[in-house]
N, CA, C and O of each residue as an XYZ file, in Angstrom:
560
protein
N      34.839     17.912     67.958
C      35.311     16.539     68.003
C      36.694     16.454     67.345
O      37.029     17.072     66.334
N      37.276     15.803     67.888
C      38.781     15.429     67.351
C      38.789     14.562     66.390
O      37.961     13.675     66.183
N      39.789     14.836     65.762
C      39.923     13.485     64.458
C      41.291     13.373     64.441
O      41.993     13.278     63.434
N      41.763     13.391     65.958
C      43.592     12.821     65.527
C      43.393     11.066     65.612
O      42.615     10.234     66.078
N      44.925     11.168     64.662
C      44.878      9.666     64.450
C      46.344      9.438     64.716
O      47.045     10.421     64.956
N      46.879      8.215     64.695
C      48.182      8.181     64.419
C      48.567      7.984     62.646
O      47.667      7.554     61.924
N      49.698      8.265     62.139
C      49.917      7.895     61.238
C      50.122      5.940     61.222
O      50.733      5.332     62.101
N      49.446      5.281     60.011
C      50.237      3.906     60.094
C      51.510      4.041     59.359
O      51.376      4.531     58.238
N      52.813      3.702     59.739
C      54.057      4.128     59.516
C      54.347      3.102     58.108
O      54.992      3.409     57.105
N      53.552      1.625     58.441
C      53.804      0.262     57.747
C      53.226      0.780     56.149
O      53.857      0.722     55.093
N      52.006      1.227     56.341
C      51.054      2.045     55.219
C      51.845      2.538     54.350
O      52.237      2.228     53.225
N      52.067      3.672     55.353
C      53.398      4.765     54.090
C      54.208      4.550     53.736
O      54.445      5.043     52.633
N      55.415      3.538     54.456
C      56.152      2.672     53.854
C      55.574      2.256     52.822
O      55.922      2.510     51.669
N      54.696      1.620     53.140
C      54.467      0.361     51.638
C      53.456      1.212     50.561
O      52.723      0.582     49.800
N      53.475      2.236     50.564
C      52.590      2.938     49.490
C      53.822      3.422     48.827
O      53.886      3.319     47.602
N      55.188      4.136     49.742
C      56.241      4.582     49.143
C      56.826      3.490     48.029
O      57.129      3.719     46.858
N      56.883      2.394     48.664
C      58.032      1.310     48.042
C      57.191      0.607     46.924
O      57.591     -0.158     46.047
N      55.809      1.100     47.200
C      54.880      0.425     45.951
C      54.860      1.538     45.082
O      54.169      1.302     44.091
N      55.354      2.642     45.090
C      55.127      3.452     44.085
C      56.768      3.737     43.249
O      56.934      4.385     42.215
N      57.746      3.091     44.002
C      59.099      3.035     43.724
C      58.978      1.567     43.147
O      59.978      1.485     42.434
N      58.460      0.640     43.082
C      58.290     -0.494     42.357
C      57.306     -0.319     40.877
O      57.546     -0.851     39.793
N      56.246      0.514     41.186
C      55.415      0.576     39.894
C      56.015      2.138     39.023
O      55.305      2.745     38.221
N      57.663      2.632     39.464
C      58.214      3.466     38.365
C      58.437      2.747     37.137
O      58.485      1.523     37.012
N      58.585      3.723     36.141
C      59.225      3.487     34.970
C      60.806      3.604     35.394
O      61.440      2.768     34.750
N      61.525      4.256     36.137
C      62.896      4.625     35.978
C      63.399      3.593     36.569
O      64.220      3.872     37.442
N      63.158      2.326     36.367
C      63.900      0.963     36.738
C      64.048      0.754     37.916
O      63.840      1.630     38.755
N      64.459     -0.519     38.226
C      64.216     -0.595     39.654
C      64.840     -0.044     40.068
O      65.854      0.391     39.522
N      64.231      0.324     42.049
C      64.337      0.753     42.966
C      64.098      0.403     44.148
O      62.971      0.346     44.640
N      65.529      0.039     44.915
C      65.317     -0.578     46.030
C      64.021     -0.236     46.761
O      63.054      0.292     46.212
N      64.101     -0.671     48.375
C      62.688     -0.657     48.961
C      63.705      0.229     49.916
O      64.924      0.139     50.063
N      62.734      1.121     50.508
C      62.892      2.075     51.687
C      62.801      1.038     52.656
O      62.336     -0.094     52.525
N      63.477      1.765     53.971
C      63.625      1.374     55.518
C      63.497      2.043     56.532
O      64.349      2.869     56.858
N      62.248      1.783     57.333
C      61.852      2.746     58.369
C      63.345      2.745     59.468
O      64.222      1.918     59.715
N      63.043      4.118     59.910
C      64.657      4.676     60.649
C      63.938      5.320     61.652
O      62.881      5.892     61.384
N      64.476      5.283     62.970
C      63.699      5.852     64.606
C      64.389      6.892     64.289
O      63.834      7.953     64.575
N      65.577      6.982     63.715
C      66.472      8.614     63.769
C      65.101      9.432     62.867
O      64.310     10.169     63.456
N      65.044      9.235     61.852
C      64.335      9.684     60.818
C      63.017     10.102     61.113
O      62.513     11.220     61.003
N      62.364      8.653     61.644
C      61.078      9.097     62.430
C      60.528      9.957     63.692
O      59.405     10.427     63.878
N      61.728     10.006     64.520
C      61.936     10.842     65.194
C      61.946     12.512     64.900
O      61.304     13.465     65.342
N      62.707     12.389     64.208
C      62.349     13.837     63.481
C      61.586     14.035     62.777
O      61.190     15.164     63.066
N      61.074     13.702     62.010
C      59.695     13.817     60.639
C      58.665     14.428     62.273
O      58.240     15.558     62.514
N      58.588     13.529     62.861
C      57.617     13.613     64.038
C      57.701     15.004     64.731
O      56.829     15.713     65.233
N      58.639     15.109     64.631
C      59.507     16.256     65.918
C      59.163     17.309     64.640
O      58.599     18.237     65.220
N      59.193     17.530     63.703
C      59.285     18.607     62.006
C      57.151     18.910     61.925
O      56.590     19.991     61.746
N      56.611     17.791     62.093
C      55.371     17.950     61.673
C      54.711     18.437     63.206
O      53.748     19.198     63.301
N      55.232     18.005     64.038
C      54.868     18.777     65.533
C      54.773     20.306     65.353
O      53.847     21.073     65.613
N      56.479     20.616     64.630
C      56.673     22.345     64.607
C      55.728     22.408     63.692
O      55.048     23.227     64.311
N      55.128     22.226     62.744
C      54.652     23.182     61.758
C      52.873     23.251     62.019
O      52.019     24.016     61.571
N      52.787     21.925     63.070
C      51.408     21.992     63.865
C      51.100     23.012     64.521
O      50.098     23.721     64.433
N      52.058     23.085     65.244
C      51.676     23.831     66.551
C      52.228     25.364     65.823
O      52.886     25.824     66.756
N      52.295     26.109     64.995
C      53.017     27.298     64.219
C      51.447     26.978     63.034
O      50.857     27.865     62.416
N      51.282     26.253     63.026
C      50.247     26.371     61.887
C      51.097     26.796     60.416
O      50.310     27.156     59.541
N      52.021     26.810     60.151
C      52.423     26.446     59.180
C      53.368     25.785     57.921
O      54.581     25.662     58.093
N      52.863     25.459     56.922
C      53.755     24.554     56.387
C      55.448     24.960     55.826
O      55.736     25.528     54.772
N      56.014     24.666     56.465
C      57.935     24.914     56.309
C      58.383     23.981     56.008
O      57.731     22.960     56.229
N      59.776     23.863     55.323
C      60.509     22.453     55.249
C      61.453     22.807     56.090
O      61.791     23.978     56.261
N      61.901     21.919     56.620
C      62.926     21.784     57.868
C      64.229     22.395     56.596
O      64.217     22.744     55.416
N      65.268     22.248     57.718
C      66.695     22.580     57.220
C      67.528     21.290     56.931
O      68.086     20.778     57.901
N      67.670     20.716     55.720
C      68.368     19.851     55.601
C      69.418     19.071     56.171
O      69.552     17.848     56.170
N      70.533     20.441     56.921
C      71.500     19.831     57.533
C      70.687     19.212     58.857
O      71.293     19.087     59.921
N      70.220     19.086     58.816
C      69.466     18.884     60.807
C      69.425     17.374     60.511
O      69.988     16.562     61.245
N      68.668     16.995     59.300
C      68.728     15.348     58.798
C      70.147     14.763     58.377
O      70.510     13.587     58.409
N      70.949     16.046     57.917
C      71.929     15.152     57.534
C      72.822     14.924     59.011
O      73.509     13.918     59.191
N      72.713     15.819     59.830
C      73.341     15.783     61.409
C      73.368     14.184     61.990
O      74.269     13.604     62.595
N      72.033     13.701     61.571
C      71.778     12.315     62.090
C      72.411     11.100     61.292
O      72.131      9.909     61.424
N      73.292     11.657     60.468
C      73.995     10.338     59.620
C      73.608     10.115     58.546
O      73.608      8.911     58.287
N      73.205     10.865     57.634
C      72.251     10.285     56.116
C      72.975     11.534     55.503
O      73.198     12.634     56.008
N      73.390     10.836     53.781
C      73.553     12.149     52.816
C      73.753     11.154     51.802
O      74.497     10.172     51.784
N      72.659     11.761     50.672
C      71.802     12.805     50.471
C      70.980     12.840     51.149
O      70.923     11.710     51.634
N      70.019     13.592     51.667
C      68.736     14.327     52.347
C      67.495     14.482     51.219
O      67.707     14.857     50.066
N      66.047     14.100     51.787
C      65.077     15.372     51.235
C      64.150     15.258     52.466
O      64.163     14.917     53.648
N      63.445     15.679     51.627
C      61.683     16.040     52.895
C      60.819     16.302     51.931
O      61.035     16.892     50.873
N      59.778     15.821     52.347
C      58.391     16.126     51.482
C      57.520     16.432     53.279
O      57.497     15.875     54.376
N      57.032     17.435     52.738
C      55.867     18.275     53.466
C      54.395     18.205     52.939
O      54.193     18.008     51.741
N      53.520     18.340     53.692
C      52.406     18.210     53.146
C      51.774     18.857     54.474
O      52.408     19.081     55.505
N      49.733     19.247     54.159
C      49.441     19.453     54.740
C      47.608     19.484     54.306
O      47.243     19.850     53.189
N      46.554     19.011     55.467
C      45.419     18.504     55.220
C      44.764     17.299     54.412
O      43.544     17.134     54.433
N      45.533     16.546     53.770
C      45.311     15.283     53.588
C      44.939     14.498     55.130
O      45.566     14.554     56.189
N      43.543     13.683     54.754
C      43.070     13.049     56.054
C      43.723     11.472     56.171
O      43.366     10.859     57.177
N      44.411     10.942     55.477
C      44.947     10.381     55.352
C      46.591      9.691     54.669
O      47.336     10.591     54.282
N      47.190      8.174     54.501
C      48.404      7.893     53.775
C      47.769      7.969     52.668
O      48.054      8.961     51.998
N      47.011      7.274     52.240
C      46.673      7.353     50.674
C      46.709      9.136     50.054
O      47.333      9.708     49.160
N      45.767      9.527     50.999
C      45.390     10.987     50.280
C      46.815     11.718     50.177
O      46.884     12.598     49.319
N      47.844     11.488     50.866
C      48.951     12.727     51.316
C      50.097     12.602     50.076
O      50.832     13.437     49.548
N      49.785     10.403     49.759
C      50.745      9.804     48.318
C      50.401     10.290     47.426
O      51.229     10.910     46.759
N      49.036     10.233     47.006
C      48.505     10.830     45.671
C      48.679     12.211     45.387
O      48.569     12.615     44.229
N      49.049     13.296     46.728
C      49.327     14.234     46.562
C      50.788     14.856     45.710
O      50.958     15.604     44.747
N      52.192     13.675     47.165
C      52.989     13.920     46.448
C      53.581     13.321     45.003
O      54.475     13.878     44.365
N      52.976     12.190     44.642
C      52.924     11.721     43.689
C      52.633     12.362     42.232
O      53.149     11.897     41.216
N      51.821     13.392     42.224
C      51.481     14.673     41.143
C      52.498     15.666     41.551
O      52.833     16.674     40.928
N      52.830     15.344     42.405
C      54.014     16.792     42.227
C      55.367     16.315     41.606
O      55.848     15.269     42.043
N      55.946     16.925     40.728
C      57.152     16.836     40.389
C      58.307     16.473     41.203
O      59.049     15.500     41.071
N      58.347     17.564     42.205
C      59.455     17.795     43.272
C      59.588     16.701     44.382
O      60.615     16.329     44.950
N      58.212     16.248     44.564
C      57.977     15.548     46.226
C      57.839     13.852     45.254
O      58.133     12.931     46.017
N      57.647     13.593     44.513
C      57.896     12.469     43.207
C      59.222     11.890     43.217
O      59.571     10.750     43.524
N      60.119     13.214     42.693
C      61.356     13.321     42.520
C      61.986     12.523     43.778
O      62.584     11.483     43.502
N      61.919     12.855     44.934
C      62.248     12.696     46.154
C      61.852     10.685     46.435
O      62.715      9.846     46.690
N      60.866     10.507     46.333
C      60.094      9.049     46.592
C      60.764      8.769     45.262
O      59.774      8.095     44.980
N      61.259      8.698     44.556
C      61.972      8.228     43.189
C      63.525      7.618     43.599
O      64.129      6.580     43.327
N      63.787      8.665     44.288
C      65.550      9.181     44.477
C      65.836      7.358     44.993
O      65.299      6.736     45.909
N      66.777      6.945     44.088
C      67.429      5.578     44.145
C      68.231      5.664     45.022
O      68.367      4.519     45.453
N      69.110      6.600     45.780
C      69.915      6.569     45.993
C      69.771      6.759     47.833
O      70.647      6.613     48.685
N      67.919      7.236     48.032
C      67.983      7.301     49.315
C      67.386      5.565     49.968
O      66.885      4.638     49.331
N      67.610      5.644     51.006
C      67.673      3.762     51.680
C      66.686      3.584     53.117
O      66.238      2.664     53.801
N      66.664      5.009     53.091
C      65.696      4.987     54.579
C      64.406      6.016     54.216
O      64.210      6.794     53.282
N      63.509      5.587     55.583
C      62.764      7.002     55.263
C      61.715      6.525     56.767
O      61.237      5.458     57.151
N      61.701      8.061     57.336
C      60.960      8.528     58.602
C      59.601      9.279     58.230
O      59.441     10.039     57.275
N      58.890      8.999     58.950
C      57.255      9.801     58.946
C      56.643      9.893     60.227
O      56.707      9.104     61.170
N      55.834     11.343     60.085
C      55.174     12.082     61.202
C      54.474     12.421     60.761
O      54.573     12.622     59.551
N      53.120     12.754     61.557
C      52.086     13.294     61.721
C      51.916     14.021     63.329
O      52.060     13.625     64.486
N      51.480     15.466     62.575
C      51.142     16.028     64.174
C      49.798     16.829     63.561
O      49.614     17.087     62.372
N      48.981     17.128     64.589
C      47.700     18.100     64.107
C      47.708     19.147     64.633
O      48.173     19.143     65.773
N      47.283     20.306     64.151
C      46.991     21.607     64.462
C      46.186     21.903     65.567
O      45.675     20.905     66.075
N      45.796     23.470     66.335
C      44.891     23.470     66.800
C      43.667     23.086     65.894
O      42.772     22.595     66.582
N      43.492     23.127     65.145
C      41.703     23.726     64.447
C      42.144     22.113     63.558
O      41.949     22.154     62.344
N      42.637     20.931     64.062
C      42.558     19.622     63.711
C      43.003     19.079     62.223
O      42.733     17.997     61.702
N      43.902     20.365     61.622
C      44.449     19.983     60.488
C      45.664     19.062     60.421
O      46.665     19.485     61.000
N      45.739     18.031     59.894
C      47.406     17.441     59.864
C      48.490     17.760     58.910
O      48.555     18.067     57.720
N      49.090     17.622     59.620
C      50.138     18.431     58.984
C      51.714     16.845     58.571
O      52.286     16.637     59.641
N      51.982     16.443     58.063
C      52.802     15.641     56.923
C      54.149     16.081     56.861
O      54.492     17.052     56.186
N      55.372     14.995     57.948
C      56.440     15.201     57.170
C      57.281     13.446     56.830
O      57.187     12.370     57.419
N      57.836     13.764     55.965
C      58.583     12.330     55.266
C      59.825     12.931     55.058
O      60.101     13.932     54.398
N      60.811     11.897     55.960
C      62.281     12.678     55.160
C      62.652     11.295     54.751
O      61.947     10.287     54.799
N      63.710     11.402     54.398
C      64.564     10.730     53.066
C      65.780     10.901     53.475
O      66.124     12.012     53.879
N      66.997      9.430     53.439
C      68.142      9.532     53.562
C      69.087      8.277     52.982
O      68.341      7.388     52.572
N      70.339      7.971     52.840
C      71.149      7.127     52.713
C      72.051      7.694     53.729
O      72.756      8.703     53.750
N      71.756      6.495     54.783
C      72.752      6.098     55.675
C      74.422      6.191     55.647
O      74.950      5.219     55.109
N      74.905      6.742     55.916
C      76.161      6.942     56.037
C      76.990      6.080     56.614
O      78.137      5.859     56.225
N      76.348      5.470     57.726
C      77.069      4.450     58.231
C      76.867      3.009     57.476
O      77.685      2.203     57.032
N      76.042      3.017     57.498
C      75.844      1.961     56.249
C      77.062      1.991     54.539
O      77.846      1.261     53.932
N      76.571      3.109     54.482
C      78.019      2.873     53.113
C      79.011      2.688     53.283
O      79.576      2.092     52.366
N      79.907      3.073     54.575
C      81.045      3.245     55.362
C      81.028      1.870     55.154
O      81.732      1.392     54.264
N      80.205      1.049     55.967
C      80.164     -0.447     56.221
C      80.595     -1.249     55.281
O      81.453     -2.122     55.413
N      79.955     -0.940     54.236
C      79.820     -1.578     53.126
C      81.167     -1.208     51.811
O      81.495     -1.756     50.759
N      81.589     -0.149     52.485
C      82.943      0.125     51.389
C      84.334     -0.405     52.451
O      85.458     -0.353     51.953
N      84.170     -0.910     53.927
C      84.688     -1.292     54.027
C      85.094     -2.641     54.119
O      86.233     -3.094     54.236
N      83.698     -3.386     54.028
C      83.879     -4.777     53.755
C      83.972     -4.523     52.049
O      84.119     -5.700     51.720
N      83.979     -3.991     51.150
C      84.922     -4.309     50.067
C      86.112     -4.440     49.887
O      86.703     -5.260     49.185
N      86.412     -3.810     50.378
C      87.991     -3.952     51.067
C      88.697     -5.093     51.125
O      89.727     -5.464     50.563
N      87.695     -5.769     52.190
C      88.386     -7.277     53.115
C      89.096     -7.888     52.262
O      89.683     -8.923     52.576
């Protein structure tokens, strides 16, 4: 029996931006779902489905799409958003990342394995065109 699901995208958003609201390291804006972003997270957790294993993509590939700084958090067999937050949430590194003030967007995928494992990617970015925007209406 199968147990694919879709990811809820709204979920992980709001588990991210609720866990960037209940930091200590002061506030932190709210993330913004991105089709560039999601597109790839999707397209990243596909490869490591179908390869069966867990890799982090290559940074420049996210930053290709207009965002810098970059991260990615990977994960893998959590049956769910809750289970995959609490995961990266104990980790230092993938914490670090859902912390980062400075990123403004964020994409998520889910793809499953043969043998029905899911496999978890979240990237992370600040828009480039967006700052552009915004340093040039300082300007005006």
């Amino acid at each position: 029996m199968n147990n694919y699901r879709f990811p809820k995208l709204d979920l992980l958003l709001e588990l991210h931006n609720e866990a960037r609201h209940k930091s200590w390291f002061g506030k932190i804006p709210n993330l913004q779902l991105d089709e560039d972003l999601i597109s790839y997270a999707t397209h990243w957790a596909n490869y490591m489905a179908d390869n069966s294993r867990l890799k982090h993509g290559d940074m420049k590939n996210i930053s290709r799409l207009g965002f810098s700084p970059v991260a990615e958090n990977i994960a893998y067999g959590q049956k769910d958003e809750k289970s995959v937050m609490n995961t990266w949430l104990w980790s230092p590194g993938h914490k670090r990342n859902i912390m980062n003030k400075s990123f403004t967007h964020i994409g998520c995928g889910l793809a499953y394995s043969a043998s029905n494992t899911p496999y978890w990617c979240v990237c992370f970015g600040k828009n480039k065109n967006l700052s552009l925007s915004l340093d040039t209406d300082d300007n005006i």
